[in-house]
N, C-alpha and C positions, 0 to 999 in steps of 0.2 A: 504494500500500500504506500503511494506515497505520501510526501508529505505537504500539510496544505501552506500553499503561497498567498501569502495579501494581494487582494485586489491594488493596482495602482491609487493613489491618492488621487479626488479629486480636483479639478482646479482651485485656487484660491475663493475663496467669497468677502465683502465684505462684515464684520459683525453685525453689522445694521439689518443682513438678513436673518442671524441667528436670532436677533431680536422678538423678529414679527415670529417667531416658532412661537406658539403656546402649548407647552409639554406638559403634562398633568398624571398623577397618580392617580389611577382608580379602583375600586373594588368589584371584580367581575362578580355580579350575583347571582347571573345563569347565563349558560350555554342553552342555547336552542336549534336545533337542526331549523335547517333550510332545506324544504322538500324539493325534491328534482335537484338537486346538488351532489354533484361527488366534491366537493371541497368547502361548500361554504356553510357558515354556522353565524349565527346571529347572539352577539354579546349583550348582557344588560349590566351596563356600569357603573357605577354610583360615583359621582364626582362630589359628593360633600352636599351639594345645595343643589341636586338634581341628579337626573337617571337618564342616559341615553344609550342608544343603539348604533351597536358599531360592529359590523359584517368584516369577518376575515373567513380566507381561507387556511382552515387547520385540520380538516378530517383527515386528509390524507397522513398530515405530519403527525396526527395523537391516535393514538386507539382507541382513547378515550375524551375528547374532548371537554368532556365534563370535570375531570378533574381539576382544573384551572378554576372550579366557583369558589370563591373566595380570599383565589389569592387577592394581592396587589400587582398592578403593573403599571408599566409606562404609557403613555397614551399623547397624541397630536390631537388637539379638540377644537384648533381654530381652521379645518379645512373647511371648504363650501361643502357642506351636507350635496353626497350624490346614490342615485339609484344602480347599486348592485345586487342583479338580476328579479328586478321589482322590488327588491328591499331598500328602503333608508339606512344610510351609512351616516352617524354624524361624529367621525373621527376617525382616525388610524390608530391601532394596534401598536405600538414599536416593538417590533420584536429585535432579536440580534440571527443572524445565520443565513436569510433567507434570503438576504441579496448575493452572497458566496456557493448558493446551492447546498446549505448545511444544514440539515435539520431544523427548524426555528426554535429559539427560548426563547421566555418574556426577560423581560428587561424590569427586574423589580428591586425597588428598595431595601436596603438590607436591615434593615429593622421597618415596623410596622410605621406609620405616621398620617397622618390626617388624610383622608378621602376628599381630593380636590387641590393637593398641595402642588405646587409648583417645580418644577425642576428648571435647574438652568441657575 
């Protein structure tokens, strides 16, 4: 087997983009299949002062997709809410692996901390 090489870096940005990111911890509280789906599952997140729904593809990558209720993870909350596959999406998942073709993990806090807290 060999051994994995990092992706190239990408080009420079200014920080004034890293800015506009709104990166948030939230509490996944269910997984929910998405019928007619080989990959996608419908998340319900609890951001502190509200609950939204945010569509990733993970069937393929968990056997169980359900075990992730309760963790904490990382999460993008300021995208333009979009429709994947008839579903509302209002955020991205951050996982780590899944741009390298690696398995994906979440990306969570190392200790427990407020539901809706900021990163960054």
């Amino acid at each position: 087997m060999s051994a994995y090489q990092p992706a190239p870096i990408k080009p420079l940005i200014p920080f004034s983009v890293v800015e506009q990111i709104d990166a948030r911890v939230g509490r996944i509280e269910k997984v929910e299949d998405i019928a007619d789906s080989e990959k996608l599952v419908r998340l319900r997140v609890n951001f502190g002062d509200h609950i939204r729904s945010i569509v990733v593809g993970m069937k393929k990558e968990r056997e169980n997709p359900g075990e992730i209720e309760g963790r904490q993870a990382l999460f993008i909350v300021n995208l333009e809410p979009r429709r994947i596959r008839g579903e509302l999406s209002e955020g991205m998942l951050f996982d780590i692996g899944y741009a390298d073709g690696i398995t994906p993990v979440l990306a969570v806090p190392e200790a427990q901390v407020p539901d809706g807290v900021r990163a960054g």
